[in-house]
N, C-alpha and C positions, 0 to 999 in steps of 0.2 A: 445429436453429437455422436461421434463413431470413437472408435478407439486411438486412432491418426487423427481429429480432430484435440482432442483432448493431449495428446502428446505436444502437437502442434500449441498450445496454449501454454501449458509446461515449459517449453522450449524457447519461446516468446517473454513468455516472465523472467527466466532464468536473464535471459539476455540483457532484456531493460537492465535488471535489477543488477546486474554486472556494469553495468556502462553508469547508470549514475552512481554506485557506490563507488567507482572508481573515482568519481568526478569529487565527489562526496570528501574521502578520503584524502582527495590532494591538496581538496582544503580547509583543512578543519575548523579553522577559525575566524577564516573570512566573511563576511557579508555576499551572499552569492546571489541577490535577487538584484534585479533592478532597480535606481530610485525610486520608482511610483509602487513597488510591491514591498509588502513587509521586510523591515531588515532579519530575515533570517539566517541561521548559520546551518553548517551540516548539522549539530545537533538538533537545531531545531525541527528539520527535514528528515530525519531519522525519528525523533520522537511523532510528529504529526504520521509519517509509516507508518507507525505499530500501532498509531492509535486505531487507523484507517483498517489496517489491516485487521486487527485484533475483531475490530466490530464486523467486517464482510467475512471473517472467518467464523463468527458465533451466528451470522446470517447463514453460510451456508450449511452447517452444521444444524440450525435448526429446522429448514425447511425440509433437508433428506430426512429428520424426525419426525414429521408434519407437526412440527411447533409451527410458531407467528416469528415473525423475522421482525427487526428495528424497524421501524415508521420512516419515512422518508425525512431527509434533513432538510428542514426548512430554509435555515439562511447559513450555506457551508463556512463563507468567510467568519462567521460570527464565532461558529464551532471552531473552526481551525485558530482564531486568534483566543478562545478562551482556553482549548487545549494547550496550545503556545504555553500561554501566561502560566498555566497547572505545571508544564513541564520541565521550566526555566530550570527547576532546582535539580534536574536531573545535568548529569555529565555526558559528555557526547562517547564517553563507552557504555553509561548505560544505555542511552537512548540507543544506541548504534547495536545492542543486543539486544535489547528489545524487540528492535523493527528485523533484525535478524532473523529470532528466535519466532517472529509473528511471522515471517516470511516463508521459512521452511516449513513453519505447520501450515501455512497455505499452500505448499506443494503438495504436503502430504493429504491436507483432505482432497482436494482435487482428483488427485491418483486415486483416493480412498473410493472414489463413488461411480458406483457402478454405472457402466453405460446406459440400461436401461431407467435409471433414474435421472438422468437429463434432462430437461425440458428448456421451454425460452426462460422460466423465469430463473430456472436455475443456473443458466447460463448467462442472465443479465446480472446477479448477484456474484458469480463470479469473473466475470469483466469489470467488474466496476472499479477494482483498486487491483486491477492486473496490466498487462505491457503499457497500456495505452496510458493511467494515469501515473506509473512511471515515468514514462517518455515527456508526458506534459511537465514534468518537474527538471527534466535536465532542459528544455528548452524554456523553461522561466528563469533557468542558472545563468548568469551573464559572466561568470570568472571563467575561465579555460587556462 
C-alpha cells in the first residue's frame, strides 16, 4: 500500500458510507430488506455497523500492536441476528451514533497507520467492513 492507495480507501469509505446513510436516513422506520431477508430497519443497520465496525477497528488496532486479532466468524448470519436481537433496545440515534462514532474512528486509524506497516493481512482486515460491505447493504435495501 502507497500513500494514494490508502487515501483512495478513505475516499471509497467515505462515499459508500454517504450514499447509504442517505438511504438510511430517508427512511427511518421502514422495513428496507426484502421479504426473504430479515425485517430490518435503518436502526437496525446502523446498529449491526458499529458492531461490525467496532470489532475490524479493535482488529486493526491490534495487529499494528502485534496482538492476536478476533478469530474468524463462523456462522455471520447467526452473529448478525443475535446482535440484532441485543440491539433492539437501542434507538435509531443511538444506534445511528454509534455506527457513526465507530465509523470515523475507522477513518482515523486508517490514516493513523503508517505506510510501512501495511501488509496483505492488514489490508484484508481493513477491507473487510469498508466500501464494499457498505455497498452490499444499500443493494440488499429494496426502499428507494
Amino acid at each position: 500500500m502507497d500513500k494514494e492507495t490508502v487515501a483512495q480507501m478513505i475516499s471509497q469509505d467515505r462515499t459508500e458510507w454517504s450514499l447509504l446513510t442517505a438511504v438510511l436516513d430517508a427512511h427511518p422506520d421502514e422495513i428496507l430488506h426484502e421479504s426473504q431477508a430479515p425485517p430490518w430497519t435503518s436502526r437496525d443497520v446502523y446498529a449491526h455497523l458499529a458492531r461490525w465496525l467496532v470489532q475490524s477497528n479493535k482488529d486493526m488496532e491490534a495487529y499494528c500492536a502485534g496482538r492476536g486479532v478476533s478469530p474468524p466468524v463462523g456462522d455471520a448470519d447467526e452473529v448478525n441476528s443475535r446482535w440484532q436481537q441485543e440491539d433492539s433496545i437501542l434507538s435509531l440515534t443511538e444506534a445511528r451514533k454509534r455506527a457513526c462514532e465507530a465509523f470515523d474512528r475507522r477513518l482515523a486509524i486508517i490514516a493513523s497507520i503508517p505506510i510501512d506497516r501495511w501488509d496483505k493481512e492488514l489490508e484484508r482486515i481493513a477491507h473487510y467492513d469498508g466500501a464494499e460491505h457498505l455497498a452490499a447493504h444499500r443493494r440488499y435495501i429494496s426502499v428507494t
